[in-house]
MARPA-971314 format. One line per 10 residues: number of its first residue (from 1); their letters; for each residue x, y, z of N, C-alpha, C. Coordinates in steps of 0.1 Angstrom, whole numbers. Atoms other than C-alpha are relative to their C-alpha. Layout:
% MARPA-971314
NUM = A = X/Y/Z/X/Y/Z/X/Y/Z | ...
***
This chain:
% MARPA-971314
1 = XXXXXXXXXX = -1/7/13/-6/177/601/8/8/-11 | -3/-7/6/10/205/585/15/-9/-7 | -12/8/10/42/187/558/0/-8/8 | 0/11/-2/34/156/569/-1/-12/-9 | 2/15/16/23/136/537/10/0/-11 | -8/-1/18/41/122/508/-2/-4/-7 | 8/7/18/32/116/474/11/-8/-3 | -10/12/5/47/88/458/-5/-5/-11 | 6/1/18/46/93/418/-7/12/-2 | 0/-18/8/44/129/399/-5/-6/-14
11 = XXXXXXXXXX = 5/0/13/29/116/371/-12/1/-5 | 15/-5/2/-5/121/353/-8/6/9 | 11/-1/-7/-26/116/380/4/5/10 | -11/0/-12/2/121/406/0/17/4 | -1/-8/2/5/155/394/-15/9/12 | 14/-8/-5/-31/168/406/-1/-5/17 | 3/0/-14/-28/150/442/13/9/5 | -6/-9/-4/8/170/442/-4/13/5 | 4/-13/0/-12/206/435/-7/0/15 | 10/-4/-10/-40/197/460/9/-3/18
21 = XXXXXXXXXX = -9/6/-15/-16/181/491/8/11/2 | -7/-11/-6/5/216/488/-7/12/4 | 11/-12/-2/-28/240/485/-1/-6/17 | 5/3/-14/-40/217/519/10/4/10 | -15/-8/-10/-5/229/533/8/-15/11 | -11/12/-5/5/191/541/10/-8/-6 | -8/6/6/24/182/519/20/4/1 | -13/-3/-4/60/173/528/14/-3/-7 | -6/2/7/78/158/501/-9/-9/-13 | 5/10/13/74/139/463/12/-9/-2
31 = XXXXXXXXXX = -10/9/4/89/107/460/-1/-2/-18 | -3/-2/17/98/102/417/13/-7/-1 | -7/5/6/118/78/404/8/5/-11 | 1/-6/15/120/97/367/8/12/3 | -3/-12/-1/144/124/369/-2/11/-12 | 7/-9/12/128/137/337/-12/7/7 | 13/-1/-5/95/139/358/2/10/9 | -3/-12/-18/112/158/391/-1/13/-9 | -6/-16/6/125/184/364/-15/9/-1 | 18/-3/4/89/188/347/-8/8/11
41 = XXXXXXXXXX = 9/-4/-12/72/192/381/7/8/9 | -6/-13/-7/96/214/399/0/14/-6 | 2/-16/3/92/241/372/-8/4/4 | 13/-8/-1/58/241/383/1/3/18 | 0/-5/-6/68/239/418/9/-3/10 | -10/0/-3/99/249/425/1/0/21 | -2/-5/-13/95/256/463/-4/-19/11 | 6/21/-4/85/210/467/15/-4/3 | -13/9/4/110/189/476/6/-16/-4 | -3/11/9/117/161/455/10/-7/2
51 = XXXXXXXXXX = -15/9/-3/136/131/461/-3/-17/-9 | -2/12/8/142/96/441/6/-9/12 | -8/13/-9/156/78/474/-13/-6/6 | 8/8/-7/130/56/490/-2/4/14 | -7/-1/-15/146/55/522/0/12/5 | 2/-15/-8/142/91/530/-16/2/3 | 16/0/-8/103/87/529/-2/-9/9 | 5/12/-8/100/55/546/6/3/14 | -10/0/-11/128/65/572/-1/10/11 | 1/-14/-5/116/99/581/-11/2/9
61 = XXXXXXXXXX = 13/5/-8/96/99/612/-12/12/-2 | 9/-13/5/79/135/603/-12/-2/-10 | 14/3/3/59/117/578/-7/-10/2 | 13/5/-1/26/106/587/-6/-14/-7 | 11/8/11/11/92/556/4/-2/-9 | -1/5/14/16/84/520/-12/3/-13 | 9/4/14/-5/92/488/10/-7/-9 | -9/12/16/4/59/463/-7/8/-14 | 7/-5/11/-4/79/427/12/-6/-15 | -10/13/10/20/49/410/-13/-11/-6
71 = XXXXXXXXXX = 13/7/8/10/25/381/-12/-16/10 | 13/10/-14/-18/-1/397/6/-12/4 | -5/14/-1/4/-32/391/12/2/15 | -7/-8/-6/28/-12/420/-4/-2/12 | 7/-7/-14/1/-5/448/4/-8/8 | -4/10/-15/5/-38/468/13/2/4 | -8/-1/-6/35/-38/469/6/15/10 | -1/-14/-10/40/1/479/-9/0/11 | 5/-8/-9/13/2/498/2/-9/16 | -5/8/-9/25/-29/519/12/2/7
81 = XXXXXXXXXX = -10/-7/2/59/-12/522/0/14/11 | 3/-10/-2/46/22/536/-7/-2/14 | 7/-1/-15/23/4/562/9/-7/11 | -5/10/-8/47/-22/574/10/15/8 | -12/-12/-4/75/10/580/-9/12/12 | 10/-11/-11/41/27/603/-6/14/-11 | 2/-10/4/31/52/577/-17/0/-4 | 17/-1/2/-12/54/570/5/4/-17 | -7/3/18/-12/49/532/-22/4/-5 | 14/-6/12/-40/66/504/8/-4/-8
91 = XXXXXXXXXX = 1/2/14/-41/44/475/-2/-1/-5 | 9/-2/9/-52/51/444/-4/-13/-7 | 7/9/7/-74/27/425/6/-8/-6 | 6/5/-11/-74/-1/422/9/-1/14 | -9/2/-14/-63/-13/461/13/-11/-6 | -10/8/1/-42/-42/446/-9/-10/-15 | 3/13/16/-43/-67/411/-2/-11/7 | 6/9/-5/-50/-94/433/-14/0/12 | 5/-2/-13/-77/-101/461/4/-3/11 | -12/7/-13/-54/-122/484/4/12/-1
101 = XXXXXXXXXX = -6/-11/-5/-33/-90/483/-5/13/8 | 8/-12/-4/-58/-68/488/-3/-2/15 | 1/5/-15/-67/-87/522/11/-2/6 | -12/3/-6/-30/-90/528/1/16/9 | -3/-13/-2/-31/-54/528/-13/6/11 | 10/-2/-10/-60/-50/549/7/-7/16 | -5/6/-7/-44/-74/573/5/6/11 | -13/-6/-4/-12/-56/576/-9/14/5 | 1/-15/-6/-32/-20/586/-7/-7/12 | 1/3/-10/-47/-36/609/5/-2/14
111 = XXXXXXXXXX = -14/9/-9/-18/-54/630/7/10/1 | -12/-12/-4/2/-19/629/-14/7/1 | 6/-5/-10/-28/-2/640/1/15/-12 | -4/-12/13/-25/23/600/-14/3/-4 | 7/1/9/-50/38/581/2/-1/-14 | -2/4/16/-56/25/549/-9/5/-10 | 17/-2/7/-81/38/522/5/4/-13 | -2/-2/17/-84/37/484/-6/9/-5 | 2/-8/4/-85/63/461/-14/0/-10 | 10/1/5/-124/56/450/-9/13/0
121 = XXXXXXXXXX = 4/-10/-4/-129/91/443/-17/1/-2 | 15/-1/5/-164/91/429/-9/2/12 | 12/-1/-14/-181/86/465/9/18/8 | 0/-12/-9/-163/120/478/-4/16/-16 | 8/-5/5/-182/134/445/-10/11/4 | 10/-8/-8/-207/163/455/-15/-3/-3 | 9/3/2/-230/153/430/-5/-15/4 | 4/13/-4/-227/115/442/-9/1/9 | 4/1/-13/-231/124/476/-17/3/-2 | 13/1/-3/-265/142/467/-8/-9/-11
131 = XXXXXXXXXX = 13/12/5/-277/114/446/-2/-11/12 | 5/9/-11/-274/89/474/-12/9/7 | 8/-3/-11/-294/115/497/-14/0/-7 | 14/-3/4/-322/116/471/-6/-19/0 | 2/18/-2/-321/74/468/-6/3/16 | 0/2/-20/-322/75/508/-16/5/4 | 12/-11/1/-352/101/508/-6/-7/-7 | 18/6/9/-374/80/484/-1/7/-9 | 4/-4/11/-374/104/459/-1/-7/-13 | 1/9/10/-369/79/432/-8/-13/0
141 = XXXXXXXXXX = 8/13/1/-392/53/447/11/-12/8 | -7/10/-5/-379/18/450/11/-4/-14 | -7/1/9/-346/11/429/-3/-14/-7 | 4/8/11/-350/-11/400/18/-3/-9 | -11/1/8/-318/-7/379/11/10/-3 | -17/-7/-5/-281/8/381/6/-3/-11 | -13/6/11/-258/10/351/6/12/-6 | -13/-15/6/-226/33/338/8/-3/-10 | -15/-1/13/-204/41/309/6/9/3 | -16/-6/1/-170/50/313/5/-4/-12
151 = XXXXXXXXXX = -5/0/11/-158/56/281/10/8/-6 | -7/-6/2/-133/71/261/14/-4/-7 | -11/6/6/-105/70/237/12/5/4 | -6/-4/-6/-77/74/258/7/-9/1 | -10/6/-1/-47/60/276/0/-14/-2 | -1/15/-1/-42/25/271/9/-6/8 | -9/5/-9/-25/4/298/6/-13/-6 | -10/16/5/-1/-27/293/2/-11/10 | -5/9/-13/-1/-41/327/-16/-2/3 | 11/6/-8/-40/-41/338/-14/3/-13
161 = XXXXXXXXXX = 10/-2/7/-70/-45/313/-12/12/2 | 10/-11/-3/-99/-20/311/-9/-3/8 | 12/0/-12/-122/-34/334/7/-1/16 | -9/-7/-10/-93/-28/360/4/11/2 | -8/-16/0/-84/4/351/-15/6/2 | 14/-13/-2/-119/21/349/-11/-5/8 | 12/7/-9/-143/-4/364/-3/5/14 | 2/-4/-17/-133/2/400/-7/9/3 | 5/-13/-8/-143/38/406/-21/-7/-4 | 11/6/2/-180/22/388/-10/-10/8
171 = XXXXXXXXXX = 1/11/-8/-182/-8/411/-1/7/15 | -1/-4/-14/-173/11/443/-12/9/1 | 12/-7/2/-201/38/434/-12/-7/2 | 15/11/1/-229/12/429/5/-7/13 | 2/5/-13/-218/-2/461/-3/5/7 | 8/-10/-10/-222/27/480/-15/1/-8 | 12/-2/-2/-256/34/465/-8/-14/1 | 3/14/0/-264/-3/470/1/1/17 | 0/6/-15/-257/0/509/14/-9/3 | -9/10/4/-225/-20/503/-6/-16/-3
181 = XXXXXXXXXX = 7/11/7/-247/-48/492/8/-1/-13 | -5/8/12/-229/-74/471/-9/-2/-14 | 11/11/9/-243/-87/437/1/-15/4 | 9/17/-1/-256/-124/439/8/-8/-10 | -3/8/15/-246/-132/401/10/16/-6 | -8/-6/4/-219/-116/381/-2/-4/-13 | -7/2/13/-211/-117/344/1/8/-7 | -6/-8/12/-191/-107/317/6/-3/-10 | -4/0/7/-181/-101/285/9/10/-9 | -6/-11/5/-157/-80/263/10/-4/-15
191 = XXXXXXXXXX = -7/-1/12/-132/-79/236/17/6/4 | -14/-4/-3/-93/-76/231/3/2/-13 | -4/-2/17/-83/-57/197/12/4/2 | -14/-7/4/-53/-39/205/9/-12/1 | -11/17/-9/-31/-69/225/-9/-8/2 | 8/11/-1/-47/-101/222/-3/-3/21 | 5/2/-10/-42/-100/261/-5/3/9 | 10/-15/-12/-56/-71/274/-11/5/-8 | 19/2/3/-95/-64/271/1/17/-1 | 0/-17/-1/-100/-31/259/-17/5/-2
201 = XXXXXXXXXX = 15/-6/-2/-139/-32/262/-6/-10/6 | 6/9/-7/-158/-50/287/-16/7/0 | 16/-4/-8/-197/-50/298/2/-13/10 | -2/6/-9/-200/-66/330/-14/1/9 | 15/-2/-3/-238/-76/343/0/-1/17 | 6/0/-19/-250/-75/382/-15/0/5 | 16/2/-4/-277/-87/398/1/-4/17 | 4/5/-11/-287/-83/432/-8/-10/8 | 11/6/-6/-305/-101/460/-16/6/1 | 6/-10/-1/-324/-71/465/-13/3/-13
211 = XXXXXXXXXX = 11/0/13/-341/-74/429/11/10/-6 | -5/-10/12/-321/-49/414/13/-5/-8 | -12/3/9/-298/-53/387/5/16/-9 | -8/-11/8/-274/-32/365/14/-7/-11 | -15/-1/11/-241/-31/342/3/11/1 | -14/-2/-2/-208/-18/340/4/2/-15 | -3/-1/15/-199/-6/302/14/4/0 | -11/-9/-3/-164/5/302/8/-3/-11 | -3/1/15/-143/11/270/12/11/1 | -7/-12/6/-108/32/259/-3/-3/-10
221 = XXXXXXXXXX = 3/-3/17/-118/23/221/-14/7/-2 | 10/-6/3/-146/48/219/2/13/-4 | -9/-11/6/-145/79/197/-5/8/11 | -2/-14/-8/-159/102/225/3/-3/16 | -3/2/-15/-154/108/262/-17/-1/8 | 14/0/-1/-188/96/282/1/-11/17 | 6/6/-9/-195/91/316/-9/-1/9 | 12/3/1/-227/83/326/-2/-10/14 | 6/6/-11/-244/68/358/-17/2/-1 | 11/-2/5/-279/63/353/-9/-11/11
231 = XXXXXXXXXX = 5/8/-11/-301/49/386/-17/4/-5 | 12/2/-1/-335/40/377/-10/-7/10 | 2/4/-8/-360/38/402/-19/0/-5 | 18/0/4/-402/31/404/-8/11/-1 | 7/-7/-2/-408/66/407/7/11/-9 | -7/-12/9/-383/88/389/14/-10/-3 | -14/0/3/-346/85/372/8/4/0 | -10/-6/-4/-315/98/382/10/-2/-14 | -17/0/8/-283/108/358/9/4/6 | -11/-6/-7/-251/114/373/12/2/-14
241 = XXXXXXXXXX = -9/-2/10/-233/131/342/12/8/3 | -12/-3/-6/-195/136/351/5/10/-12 | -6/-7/17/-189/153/313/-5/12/1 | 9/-14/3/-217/179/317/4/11/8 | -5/-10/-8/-217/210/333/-7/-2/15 | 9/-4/-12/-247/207/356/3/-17/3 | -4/14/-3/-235/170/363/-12/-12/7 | 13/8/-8/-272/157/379/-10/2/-5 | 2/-5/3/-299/156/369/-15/-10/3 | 10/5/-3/-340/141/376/-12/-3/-13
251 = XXXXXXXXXX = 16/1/8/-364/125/350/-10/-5/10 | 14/8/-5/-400/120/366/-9/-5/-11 | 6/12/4/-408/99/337/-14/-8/6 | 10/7/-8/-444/83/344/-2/-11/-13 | 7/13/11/-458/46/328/-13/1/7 | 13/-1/-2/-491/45/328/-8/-11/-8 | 5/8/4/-514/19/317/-12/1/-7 | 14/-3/5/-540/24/288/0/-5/-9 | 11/9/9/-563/9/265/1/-14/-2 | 1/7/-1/-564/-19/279/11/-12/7
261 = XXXXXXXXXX = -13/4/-5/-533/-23/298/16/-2/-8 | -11/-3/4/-508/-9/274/10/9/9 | -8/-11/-1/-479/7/289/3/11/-7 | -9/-11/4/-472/40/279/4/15/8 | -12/-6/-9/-442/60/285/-7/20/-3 | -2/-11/-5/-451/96/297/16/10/-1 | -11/-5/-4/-420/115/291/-2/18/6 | -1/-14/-2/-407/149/311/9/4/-1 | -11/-9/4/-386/177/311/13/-1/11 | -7/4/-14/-355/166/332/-1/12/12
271 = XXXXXXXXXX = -4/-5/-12/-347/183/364/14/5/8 | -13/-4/-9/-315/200/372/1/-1/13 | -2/2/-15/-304/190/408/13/9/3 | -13/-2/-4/-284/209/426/4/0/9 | -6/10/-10/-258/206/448/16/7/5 | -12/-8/-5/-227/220/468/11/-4/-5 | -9/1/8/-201/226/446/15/-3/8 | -17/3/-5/-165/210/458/7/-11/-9 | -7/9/9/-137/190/440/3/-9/9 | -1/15/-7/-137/155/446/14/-5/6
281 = XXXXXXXXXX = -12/1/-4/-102/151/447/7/13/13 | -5/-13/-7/-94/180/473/-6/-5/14 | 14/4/-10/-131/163/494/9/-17/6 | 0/16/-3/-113/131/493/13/1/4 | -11/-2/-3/-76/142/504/-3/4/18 | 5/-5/-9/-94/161/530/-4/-12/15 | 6/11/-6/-111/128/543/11/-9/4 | -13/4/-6/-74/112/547/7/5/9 | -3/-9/-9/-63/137/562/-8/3/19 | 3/3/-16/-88/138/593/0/-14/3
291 = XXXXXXXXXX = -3/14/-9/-88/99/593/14/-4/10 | -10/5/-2/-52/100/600/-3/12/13 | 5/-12/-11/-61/132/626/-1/-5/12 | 9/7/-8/-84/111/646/-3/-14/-2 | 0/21/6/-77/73/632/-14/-4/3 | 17/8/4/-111/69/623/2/-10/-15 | -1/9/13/-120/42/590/-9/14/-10 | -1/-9/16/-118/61/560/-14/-7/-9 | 12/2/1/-151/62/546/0/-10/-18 | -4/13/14/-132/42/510/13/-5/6
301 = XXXXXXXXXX = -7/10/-12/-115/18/539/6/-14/-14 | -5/12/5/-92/-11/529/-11/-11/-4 | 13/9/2/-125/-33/532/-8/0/-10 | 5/1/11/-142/-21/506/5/1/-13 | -4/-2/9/-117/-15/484/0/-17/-5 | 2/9/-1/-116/-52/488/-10/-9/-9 | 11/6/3/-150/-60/478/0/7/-13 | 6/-3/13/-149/-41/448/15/-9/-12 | -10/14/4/-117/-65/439/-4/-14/-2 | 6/15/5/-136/-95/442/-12/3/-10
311 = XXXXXXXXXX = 10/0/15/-165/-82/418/7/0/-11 | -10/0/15/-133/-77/396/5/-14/-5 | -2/15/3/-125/-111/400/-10/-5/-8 | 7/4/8/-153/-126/393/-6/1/-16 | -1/-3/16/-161/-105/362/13/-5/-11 | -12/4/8/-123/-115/347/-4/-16/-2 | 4/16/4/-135/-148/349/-4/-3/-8 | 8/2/15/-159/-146/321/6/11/-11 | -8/-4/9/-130/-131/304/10/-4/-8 | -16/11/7/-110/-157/284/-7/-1/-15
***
């Protein structure tokens, strides 16, 4: 596997799967459009080699694979592009702006025999992973209610609204701790202040079969940075705080029933959880990397990137 992958896009986010794909020692080239961008990122590392032609990645049988770290409105087509030419494709969030494409794109890895898998880093999280094992374990009882804020006054997009741009990684998380269990009912609501046509704050409700329900808060108009996962269950309450230091964390909360069948809330002192420290992005390159090894399904597989596409649908719907 050694300089076998290629990044395709040096920019923001492009940048950080550059660093970690040349630490992993596979990284074989950066494709970049922007020759503003190549200059930028060659100071930092000069020893990459950068190219603006297409046709030298697609063409080149040495590489393997593909990281897509291009804008979201881009992926189907790149990532359709990359598989059809035989290359195993990691693309970042979402998998595609449509869900027909997203299944086109599933289709196509199939019929060439590629791996496919979207960049839903949050499930190769350390602390995700041990919140699912404590859900699994019963520590929290039986789940009751799931809900996150992604927030933050930050980039603004022009091609995909905010419950496309931040929703996904939120949606795909609650589906792993859901079992990949669908919601039942969807809705949503939000607001468009900047550009009348793009939503720059959504809430977006879910309700399982299962009994449990939740929401999806997600916002770049908010004056701080805040994100928040909060799994409440019959027996205790989980935080998955991405901002903090200790990023996990356990209320055993008790209700109790008195004088005469009043509820009241027992509060305690949370619970730091801890948990084996690794970077998600490094955990989750890593995991493309043996898929493509041993063509096994990428544990954030075309399939589900899928399903967290059609919860986006449906939510957009109750966005007019």
């Amino acid at each position: 596997m050694t300089g076998s992958i290629a990044l395709i896009g040096a920019g923001n986010w492009g940048k950080n799967h550059l660093k970690n794909l040349k630490n992993l020692g596979v990284l074989h080239s950066v494709l970049e459009l922007s020759e503003e961008m190549i200059s930028l990122r060659r100071s930092d590392h000069p020893d990459v080699k950068f190219t603006s032609d297409e046709k030298e990645i697609l063409e080149d049988p040495d590489i393997k694979g593909v990281v897509i770290a291009a804008p979201a409105h881009l992926h189907y087509e790149l990532a359709k592009k990359y598989l059809l030419s035989g290359k195993d494709v990691l693309v970042e969030k979402p998998l595609a702006l449509k869900v027909e494409n997203g299944e086109d794109l599933v289709k196509i890895a199939e019929e060439k025999g590629r791996v496919l898998m979207v960049g839903h880093i949050l499930q190769f999280h350390a602390a995700v992973i041990r919140l699912k094992k404590l859900i699994d374990d019963g520590e929290l009882g039986e789940l009751r209610y799931i809900y996150s804020n992604r927030l933050n006054i930050g980039k603004l997009r022009s091609e995909e609204n905010v419950l496309w741009s931040f929703a996904p990684h939120d949606i795909s998380l609650i589906l792993m701790l859901m079992d990949g269990e669908e919601p039942a009912e969807i809705t949503a609501f939000g607001g468009a202040y900047v550009n009348k046509n793009i939503y720059d704050t959504t809430m977006t409700t879910l309700e399982f079969t299962s009994g449990v329900k939740g929401h999806i808060f997600v916002s770049w108009l908010h004056p701080f940075k805040e994100q928040k996962l909060v799994v409440v269950g019959s027996e205790k309450m989980a935080v998955f705080d991405d901002v903090s230091k200790e990023k996990l964390f356990l209320y055993p909360h008790t209700i109790e029933l008195e004088e005469g069948n009043i509820p009241v809330a027992h509060k305690a002192e949370p619970e730091i959880v801890e948990f084996d420290t690794t970077q998600p992005l490094e955990e989750e390159l890593k995991h493309f990397i043996k898929c493509i090894a041993d063509r096994s399904e990428p544990k954030t597989d075309g399939k589900e990137g899928v399903r967290v596409l059609r919860i986006l649908k449906k939510a957009g719907f109750f966005l007019k």
